[in-house]
ZAROPA-124336 format. One record per residue (C-alpha): y, z, x. Coordinates in Angstrom, 3 decimals. Layout:
<sedos>
+----------+----------+----------+
!       yy !       zz !       xx !
+----------+----------+----------+
!        Y !        Z !        X !
...
+----------+----------+----------+
</sedos>
This chain:
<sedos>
+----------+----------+----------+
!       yy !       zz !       xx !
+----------+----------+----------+
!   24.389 !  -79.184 !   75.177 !
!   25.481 !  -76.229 !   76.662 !
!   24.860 !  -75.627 !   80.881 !
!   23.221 !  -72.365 !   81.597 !
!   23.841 !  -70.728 !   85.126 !
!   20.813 !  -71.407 !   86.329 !
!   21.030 !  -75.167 !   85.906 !
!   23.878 !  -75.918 !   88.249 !
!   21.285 !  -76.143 !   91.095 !
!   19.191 !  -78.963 !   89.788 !
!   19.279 !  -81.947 !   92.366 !
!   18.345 !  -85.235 !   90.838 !
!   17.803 !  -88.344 !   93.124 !
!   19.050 !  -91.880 !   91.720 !
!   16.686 !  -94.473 !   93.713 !
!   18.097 !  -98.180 !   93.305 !
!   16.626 ! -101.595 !   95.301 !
!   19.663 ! -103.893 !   96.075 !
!   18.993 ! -107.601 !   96.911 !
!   21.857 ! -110.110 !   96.798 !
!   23.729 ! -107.642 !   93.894 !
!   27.156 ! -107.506 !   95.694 !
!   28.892 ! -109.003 !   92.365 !
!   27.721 ! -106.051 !   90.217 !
!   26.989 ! -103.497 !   92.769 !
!   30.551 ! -101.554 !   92.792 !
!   29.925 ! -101.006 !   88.727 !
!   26.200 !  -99.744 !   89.385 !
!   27.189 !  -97.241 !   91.989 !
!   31.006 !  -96.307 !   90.027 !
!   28.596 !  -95.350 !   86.893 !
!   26.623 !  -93.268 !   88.867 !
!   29.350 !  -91.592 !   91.219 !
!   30.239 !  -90.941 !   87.883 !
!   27.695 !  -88.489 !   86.609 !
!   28.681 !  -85.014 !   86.209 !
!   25.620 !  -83.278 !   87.266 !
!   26.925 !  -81.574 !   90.627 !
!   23.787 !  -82.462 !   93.009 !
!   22.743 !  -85.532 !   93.158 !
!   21.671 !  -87.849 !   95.740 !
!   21.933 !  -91.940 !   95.713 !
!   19.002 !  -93.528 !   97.097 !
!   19.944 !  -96.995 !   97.479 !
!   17.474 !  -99.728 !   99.815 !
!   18.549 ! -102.403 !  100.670 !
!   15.869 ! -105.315 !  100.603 !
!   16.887 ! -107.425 !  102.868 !
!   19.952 ! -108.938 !  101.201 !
!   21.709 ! -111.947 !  102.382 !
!   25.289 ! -111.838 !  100.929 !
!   27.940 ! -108.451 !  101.167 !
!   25.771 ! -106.006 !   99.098 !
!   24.837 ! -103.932 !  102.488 !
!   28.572 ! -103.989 !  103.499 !
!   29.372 ! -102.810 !   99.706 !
!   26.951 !  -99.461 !  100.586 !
!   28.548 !  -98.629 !  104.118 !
!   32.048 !  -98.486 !  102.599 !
!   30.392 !  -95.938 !   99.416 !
!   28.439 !  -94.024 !  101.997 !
!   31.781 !  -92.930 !  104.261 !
!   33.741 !  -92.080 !  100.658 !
!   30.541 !  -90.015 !   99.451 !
!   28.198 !  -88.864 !  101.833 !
!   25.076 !  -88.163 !   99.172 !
!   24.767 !  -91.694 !   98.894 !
!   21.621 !  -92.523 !  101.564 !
!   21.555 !  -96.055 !  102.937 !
!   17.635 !  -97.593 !  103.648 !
!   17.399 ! -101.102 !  105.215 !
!   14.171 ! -103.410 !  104.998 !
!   13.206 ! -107.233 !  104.673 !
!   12.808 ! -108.541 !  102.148 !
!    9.733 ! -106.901 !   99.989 !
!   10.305 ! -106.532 !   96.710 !
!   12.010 ! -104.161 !   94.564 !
!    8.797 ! -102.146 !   94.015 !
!    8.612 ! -101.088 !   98.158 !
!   12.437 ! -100.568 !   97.836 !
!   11.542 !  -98.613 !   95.478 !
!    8.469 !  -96.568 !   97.440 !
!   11.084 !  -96.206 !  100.106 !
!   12.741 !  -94.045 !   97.688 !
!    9.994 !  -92.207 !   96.751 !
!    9.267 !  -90.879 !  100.033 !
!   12.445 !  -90.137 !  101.180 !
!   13.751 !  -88.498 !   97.764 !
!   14.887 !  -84.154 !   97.294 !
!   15.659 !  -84.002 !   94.219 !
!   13.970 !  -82.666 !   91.588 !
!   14.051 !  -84.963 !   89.782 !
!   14.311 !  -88.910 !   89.829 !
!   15.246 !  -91.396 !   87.960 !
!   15.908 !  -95.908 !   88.767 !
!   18.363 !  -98.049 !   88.112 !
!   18.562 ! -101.653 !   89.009 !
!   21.552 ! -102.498 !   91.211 !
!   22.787 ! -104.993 !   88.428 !
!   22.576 ! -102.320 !   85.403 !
!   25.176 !  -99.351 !   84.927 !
!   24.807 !  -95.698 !   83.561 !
!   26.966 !  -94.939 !   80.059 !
!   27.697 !  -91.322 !   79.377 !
!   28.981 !  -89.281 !   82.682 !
!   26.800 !  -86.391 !   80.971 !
!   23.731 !  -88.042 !   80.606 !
!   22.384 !  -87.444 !   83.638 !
!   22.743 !  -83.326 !   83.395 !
!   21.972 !  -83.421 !   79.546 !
!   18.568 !  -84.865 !   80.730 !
!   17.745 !  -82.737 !   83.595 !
!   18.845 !  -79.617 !   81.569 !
!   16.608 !  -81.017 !   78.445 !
!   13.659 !  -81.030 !   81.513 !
!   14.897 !  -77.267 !   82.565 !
!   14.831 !  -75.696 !   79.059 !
!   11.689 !  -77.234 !   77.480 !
!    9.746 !  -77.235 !   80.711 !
!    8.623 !  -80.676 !   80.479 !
!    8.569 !  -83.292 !   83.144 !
!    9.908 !  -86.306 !   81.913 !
!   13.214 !  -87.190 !   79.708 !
!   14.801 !  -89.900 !   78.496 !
!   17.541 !  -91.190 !   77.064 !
!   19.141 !  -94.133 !   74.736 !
!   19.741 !  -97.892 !   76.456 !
!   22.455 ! -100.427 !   75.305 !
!   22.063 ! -104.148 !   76.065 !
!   25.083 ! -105.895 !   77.623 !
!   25.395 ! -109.565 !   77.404 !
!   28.479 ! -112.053 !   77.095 !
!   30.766 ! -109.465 !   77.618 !
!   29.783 ! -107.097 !   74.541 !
!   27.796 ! -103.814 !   74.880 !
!   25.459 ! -103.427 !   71.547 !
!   22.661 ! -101.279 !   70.606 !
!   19.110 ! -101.735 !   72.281 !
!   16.259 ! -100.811 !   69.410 !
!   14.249 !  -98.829 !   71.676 !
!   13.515 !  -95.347 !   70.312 !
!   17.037 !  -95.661 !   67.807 !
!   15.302 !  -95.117 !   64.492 !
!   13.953 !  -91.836 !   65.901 !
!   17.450 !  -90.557 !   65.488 !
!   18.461 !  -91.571 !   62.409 !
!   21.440 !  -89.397 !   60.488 !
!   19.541 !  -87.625 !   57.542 !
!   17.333 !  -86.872 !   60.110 !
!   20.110 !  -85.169 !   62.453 !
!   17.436 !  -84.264 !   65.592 !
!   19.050 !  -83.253 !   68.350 !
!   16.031 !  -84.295 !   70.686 !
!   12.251 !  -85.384 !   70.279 !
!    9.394 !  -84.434 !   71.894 !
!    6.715 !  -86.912 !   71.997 !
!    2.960 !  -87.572 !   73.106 !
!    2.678 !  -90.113 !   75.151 !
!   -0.975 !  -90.920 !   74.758 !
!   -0.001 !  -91.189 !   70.775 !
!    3.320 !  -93.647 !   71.472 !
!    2.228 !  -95.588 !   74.736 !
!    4.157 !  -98.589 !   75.962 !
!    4.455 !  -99.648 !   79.402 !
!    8.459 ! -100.697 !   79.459 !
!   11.657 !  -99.328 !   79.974 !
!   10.825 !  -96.522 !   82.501 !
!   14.553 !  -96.779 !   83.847 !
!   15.345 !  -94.900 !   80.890 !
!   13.984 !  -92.062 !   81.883 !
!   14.050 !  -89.396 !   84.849 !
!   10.518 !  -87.650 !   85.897 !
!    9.883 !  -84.617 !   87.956 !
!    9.264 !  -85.567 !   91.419 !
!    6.946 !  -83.331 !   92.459 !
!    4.297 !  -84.601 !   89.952 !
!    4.917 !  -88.245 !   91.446 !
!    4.706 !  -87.055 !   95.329 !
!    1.245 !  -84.805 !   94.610 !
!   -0.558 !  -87.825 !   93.023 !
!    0.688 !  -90.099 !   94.966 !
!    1.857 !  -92.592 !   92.859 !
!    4.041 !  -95.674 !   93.896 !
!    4.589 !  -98.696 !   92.633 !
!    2.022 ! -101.594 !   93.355 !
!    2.494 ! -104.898 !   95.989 !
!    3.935 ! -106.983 !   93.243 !
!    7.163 ! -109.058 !   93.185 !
!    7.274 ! -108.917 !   89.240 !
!    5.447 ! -106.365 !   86.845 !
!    5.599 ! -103.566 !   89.415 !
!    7.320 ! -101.005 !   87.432 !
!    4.798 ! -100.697 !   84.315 !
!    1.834 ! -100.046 !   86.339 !
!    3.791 !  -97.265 !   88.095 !
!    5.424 !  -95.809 !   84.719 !
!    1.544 !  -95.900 !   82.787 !
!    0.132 !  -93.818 !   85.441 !
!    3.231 !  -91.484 !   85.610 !
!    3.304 !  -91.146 !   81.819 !
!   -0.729 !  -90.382 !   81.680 !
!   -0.293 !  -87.127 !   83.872 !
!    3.154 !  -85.980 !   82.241 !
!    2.279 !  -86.863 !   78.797 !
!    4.309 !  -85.014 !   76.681 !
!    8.209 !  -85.815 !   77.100 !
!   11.487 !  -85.512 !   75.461 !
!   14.280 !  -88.393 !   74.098 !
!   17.881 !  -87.027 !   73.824 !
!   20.070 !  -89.359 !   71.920 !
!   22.683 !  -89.632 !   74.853 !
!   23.483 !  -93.325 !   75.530 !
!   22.163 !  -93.671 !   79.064 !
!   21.202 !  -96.845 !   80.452 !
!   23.178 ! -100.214 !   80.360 !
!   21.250 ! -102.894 !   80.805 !
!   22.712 ! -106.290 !   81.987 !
!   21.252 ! -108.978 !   80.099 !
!   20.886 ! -111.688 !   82.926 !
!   21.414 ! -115.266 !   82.225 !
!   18.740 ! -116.389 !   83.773 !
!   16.482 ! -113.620 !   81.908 !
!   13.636 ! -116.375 !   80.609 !
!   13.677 ! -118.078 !   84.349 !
!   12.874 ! -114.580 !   85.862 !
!    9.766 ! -114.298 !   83.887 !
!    8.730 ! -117.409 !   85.110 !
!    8.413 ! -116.558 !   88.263 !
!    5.796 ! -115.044 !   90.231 !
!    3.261 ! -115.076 !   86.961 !
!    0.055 ! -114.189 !   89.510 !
!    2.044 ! -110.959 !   89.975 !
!    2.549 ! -110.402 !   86.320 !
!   -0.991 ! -110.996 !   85.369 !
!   -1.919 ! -108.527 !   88.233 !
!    0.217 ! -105.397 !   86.622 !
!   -1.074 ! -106.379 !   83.051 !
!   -4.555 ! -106.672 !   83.995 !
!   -4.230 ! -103.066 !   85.740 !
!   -2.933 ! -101.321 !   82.958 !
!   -5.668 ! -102.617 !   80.383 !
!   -7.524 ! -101.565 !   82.685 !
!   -5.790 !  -97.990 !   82.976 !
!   -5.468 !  -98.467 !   78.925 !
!   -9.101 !  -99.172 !   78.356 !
!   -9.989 !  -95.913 !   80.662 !
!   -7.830 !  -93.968 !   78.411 !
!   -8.351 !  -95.274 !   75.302 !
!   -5.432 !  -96.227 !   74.530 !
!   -5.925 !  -99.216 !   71.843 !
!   -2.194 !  -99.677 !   70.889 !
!   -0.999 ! -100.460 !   74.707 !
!   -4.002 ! -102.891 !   75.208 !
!   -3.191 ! -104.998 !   72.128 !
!    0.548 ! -104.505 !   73.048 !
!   -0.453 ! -106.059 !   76.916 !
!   -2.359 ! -108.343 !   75.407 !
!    0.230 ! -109.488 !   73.000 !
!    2.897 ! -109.859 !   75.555 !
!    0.829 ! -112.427 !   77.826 !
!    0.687 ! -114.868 !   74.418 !
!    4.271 ! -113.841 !   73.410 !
!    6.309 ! -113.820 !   76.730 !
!    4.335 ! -115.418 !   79.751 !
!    2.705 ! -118.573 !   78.345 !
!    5.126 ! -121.290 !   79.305 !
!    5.242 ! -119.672 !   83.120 !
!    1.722 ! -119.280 !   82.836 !
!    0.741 ! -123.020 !   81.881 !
!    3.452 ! -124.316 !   84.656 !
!    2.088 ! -122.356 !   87.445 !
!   -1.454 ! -122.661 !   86.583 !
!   -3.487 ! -121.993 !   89.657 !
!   -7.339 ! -120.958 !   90.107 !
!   -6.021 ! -117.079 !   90.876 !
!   -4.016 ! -117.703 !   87.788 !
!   -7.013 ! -118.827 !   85.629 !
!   -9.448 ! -116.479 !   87.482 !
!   -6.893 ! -113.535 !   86.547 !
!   -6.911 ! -114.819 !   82.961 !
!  -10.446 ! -114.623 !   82.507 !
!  -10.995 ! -111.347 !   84.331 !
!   -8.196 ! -110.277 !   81.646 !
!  -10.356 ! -112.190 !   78.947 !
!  -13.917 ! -110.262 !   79.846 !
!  -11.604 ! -106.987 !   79.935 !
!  -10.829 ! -107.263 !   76.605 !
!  -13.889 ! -108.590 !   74.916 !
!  -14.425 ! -106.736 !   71.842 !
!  -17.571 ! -106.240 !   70.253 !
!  -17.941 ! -106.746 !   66.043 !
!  -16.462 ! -103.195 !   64.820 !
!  -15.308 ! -102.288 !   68.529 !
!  -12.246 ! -100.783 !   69.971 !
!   -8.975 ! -102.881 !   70.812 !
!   -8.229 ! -106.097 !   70.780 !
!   -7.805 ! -108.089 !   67.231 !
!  -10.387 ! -111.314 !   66.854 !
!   -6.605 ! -112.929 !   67.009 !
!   -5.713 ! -111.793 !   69.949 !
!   -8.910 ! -113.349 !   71.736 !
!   -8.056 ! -116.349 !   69.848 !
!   -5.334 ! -116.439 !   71.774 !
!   -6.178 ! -115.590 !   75.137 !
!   -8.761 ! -118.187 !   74.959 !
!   -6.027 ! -120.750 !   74.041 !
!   -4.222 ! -119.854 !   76.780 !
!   -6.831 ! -120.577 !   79.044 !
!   -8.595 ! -123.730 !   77.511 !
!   -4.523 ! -124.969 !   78.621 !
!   -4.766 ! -123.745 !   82.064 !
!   -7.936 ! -125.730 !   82.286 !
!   -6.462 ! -128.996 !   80.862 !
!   -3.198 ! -128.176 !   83.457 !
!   -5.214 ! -128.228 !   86.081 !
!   -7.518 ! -131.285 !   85.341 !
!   -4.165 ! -133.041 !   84.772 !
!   -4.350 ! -133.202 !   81.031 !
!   -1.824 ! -131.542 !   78.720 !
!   -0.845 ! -131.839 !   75.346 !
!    1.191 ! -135.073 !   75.797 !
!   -1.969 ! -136.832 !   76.599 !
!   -3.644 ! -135.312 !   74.254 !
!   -1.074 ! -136.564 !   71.515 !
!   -0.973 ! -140.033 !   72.730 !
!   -4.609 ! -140.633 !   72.678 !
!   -4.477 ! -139.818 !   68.954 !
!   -2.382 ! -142.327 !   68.487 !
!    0.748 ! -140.046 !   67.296 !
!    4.528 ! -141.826 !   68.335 !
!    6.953 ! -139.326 !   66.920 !
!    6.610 ! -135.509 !   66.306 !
!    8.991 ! -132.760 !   65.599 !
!    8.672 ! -129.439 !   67.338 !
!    9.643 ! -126.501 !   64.838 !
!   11.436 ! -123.455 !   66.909 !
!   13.335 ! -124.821 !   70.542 !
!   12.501 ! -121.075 !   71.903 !
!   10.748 ! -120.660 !   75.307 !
!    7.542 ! -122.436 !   73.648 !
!    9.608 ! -125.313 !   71.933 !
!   11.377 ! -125.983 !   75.403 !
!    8.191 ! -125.914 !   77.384 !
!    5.910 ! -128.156 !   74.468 !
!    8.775 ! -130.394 !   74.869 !
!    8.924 ! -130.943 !   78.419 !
!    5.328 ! -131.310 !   78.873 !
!    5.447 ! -134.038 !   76.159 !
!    8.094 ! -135.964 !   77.825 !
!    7.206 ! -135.386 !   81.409 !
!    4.064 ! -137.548 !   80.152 !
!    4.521 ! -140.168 !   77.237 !
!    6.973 ! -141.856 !   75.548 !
!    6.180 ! -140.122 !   71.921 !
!    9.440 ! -140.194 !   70.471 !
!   10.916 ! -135.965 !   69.760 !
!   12.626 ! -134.361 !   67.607 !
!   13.948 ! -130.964 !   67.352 !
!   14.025 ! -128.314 !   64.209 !
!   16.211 ! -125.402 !   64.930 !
!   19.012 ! -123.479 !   63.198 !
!   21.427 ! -122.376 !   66.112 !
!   20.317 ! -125.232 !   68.237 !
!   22.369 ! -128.638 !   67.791 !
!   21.217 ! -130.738 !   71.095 !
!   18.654 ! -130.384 !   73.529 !
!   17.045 ! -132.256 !   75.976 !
!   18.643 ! -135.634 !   74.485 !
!   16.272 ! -135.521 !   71.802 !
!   17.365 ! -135.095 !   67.805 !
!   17.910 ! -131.945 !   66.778 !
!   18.552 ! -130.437 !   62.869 !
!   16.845 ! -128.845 !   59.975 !
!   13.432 ! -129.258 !   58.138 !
!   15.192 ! -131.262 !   55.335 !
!   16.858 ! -133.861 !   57.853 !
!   14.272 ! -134.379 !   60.524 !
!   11.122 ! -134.374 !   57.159 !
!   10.915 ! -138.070 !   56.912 !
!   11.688 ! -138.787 !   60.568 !
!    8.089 ! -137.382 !   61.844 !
!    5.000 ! -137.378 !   60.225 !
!    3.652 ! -134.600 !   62.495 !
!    5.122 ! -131.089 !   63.156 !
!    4.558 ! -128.505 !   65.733 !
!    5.091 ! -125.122 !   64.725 !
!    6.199 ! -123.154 !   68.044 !
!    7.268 ! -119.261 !   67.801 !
!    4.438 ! -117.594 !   68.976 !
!    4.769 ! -114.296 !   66.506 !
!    3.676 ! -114.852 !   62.889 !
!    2.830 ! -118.235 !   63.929 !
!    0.364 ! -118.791 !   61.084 !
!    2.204 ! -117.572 !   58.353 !
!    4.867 ! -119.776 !   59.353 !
!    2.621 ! -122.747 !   59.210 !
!    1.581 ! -121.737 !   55.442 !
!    5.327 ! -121.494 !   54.609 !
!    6.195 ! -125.484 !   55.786 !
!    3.004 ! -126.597 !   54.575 !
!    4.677 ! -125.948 !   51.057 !
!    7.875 ! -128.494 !   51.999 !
!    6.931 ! -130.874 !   54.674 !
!    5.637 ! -134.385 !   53.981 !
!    3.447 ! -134.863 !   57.117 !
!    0.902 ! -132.821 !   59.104 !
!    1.833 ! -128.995 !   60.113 !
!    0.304 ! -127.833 !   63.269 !
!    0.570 ! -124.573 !   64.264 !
!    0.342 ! -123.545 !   68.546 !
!   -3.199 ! -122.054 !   67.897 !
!   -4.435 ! -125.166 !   65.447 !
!   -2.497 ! -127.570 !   68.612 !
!   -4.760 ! -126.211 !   71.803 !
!   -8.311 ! -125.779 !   69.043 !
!   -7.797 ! -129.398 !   68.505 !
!   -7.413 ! -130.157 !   72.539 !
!  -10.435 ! -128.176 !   72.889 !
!  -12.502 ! -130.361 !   70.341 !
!  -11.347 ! -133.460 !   71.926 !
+----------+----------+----------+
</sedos>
C-alpha cells in the first residue's frame, strides 16, 4: 500500500496493561518498537506487578522516549487499560496484551493509512496463534481473503457481522472513544467485549486488510484462566445481551448465549455462588423467547436452564455423582476428556466410588482412570456420558448405533437430575 504525504503525520497510541509479564515483555515491546509508522506512542501501565516487568519499562523508556510509563495497584487489565484511554494522543489506538507480539513491521501504518483513505474509524487486521513454539494461522476473518477472490481489503457492517471478540485486532479512532466516553467496565475477566460492542455500535462500518497483525500467545494455562473470576464473566455477557437485545442484534445474543454453555460451564458449576445463580437467571429472563420471537433457539434455553438446575444441585450439595450412585450405576464411561469430560469426572470422583473410564482419541491416561476407544472400553461400562458440548445430540444418535449400554448425552444427564 502505497504512503501518501499526508499520512506521515498520523500518531497512533499502542495502550498495553503489564502484570507479572517480565518473561515475555521484551518481545511485546521489540514487536512494537518495531512498527514502521513514524509517530507512535507506547502506552504501557503497569498494574501493580510483583516481579521485574516495571524495571523491564524504565530501561525501554531511557532507549525510546515515546514509550509512557503509568504505575497503579493492582486493578485489572481493564483500568490499566482506562488509564490509557485518558492519557492517549494519538489518533488512533489500538491494545495489545503484554504477553502477545505484533507480526508485520507495516501493519501498523497499512492500518492507519486504510483508516486515512477510506475515512472510516476502525481497521483491522489478520491474527496468528502461537503455541508450543509454532506460529499457525488463526481462522478469524481468513476465508474473507481467499485467492480467487484476490481483495485487497473488506469493508464490513458491523451490525450485519457482530461478535464481541478479538478487539486487539483492530485500531479505532480515538476521538470517537473519548466523546462517548467509553471505557472498559470494573471487571477482572470479560472486560474487553463490553468495551469493543459499544465501540463497534457507533463506528459500524470498518475495514480488514489481510496484513498479519496480531500474535497471540496461546497460554498454557488458557482453560484455568477462564475459570476464574466467572461472576465477572457473567457480568460482561449479561451486558452485551443486553446491548445486543437493544440493538437487535440476534446473531451476537445466540453467539453470548452459546459461549456460556460452550466455554464457562465447568467454572461456572465450581464456583457456583447465589450472585452466580442470580446472574444466571437474570441472563435466563433476558433471553426468554416467546413462540415465533426474536433470538435465542428453544435449544439454547434448554441449555441455560441446565446450567442452572446444576448450580442449584451445587449449592444444595448434590451433583451428578450422587445423582449416579443413587441409581444404582457402578461403572460409566465419559465420551470426550475436554473441559466437560475433566470436570464430569472430577465431580464423580470427588463423591463416589463409581468406577471411570475414559473414551478419547489423543488422550491415553488421565486422572488414573482407563482411558481408550469406543470399541475397547464398550463392554467395560454399561452407561456412557456423552461430553462435548457442540453437536452434543447428534453425537449421541451416532453411538447409539454401536454401543451396547445406555448413551446419555450432557442435556439428557442434568433433565434426568431434574426429574429425580
Amino acid at each position: 500500500m502505497r504512503l501518501e504525504k499526508e499520512d506521515i503525520s498520523i500518531k497512533i497510541s499502542i495502550i498495553i496493561p503489564v502484570y507479572n509479564s517480565e518473561r515475555y515483555l521484551e518481545e511485546c515491546l521489540n514487536s512494537v518498537i518495531s512498527q514502521t509508522i513514524e509517530k507512535k506512542e507506547i502506552l504501557c501501565i503497569d498494574d501493580g506487578s510483583k516481579d521485574k516487568s516495571y524495571n523491564i519499562l524504565k530501561q525501554y523508556q531511557k532507549q525510546y522516549p515515546y514509550i509512557r510509563i503509568f504505575r497503579q495497584d493492582n486493578k485489572g487489565a481493564g483500568e490499566a487499560r482506562n488509564v490509557g484511554l485518558r492519557e492517549a494522543t494519538g489518533k488512533y489506538i489500538c491494545f495489545l496484551d503484554a504477553d502477545d507480539f505484533y507480526l508485520d513491521p507495516e501493519a501498523l501504518k497499512k492500518m492507519a493509512c486504510a483508516c486515512e483513505r477510506s475515512e472510516l474509524q476502525a481497521c483491522a487486521g489478520l491474527r496468528k496463534l502461537y503455541k508450543d513454539g509454532l506460529l499457525e494461522d488463526f481462522f478469524w476473518s481468513r476465508e474473507l481473503f481467499k485467492k480467487e477472490r484476490d481483495y485487497e481489503e473488506i469493508v464490513l457492517d458491523y451490525r450485519e457481522n457482530p461478535d464481541d471478540y478479538f478487539y486487539t485486532n483492530y485500531i479505532f479512532a480515538l476521538e470517537i472513544i473519548k466523546r462517548n466516553k467509553i471505557l472498559f467496565p470494573q471487571y477482572r475477566r470479560y472486560e474487553d467485549p463490553p468495551f469493543f460492542l459499544r465501540v463497534m455500535l457507533l463506528i459500524n462500518r470498518y475495514m480488514i486488510l489481510p496484513v498479519e497483525f496480531y500474535g497471540y500467545r496461546f497460554p498454557e494455562e488458557a482453560l484455568e484462566r477462564k475459570e476464574t473470576y466467572i461472576e465477572d464473566v457473567l457480568k460482561g455477557i449479561r451486558d452485551n445481551i443486553k446491548i445486543a437485545k437493544e440493538n437487535q442484534l440476534d446473531k451476537l445474543e445466540k453467539i453470548l448465549v452459546d459461549r456460556i454453555s460452550l466455554e464457562y460451564v465447568p467454572g461456572i458449576i465450581r464456583s457456583a455462588s447465589r450472585e452466580i445463580m442470580g446472574l444466571l437467571q437474570e441472563i435466563r429472563i433476558m433471553t426468554y423467547r416467546e413462540k415465533g420471537g426474536r433470538g435465542t433457539t428453544e435449544s439454547q434455553t434448554v441449555l441455560l436452564d441446565n446450567i442452572i438446575t446444576l448450580v442449584k444441585f451445587k449449592l444444595e450439595g448434590y451433583g451428578i455423582g450422587n445423582y449416579l450412585e443413587e441409581k444404582g450405576i457402578t461403572t460409566v464411561a465419559i465420551y470426550g476428556l475436554g473441559r466437560y469430560g475433566r470436570f464430569i469426572i472430577e465431580e464423580i470422583k470427588r463423591s463416589t466410588d463409581i468406577i471411570l473410564y475414559g473414551i478419547d482419541q489423543k488422550i491415553k491416561e488421565m486422572y488414573e482412570i482407563e482411558v481408550g476407544t469406543l470399541n475397547e472400553i464398550n463392554k467395560k461400562s454399561n452407561i456412557i456420558i456423552i461430553t462435548p458440548a457442540k453437536e452434543n445430540e447428534k453425537l449421541v444418535s451416532d453411538i447409539r448405533n454401536i454401543w451396547e449400554g445406555t448413551v446419555w448425552g450432557w442435556n439428557t444427564l442434568i433433565s434426568n437430575m431434574e426429574k429425580k
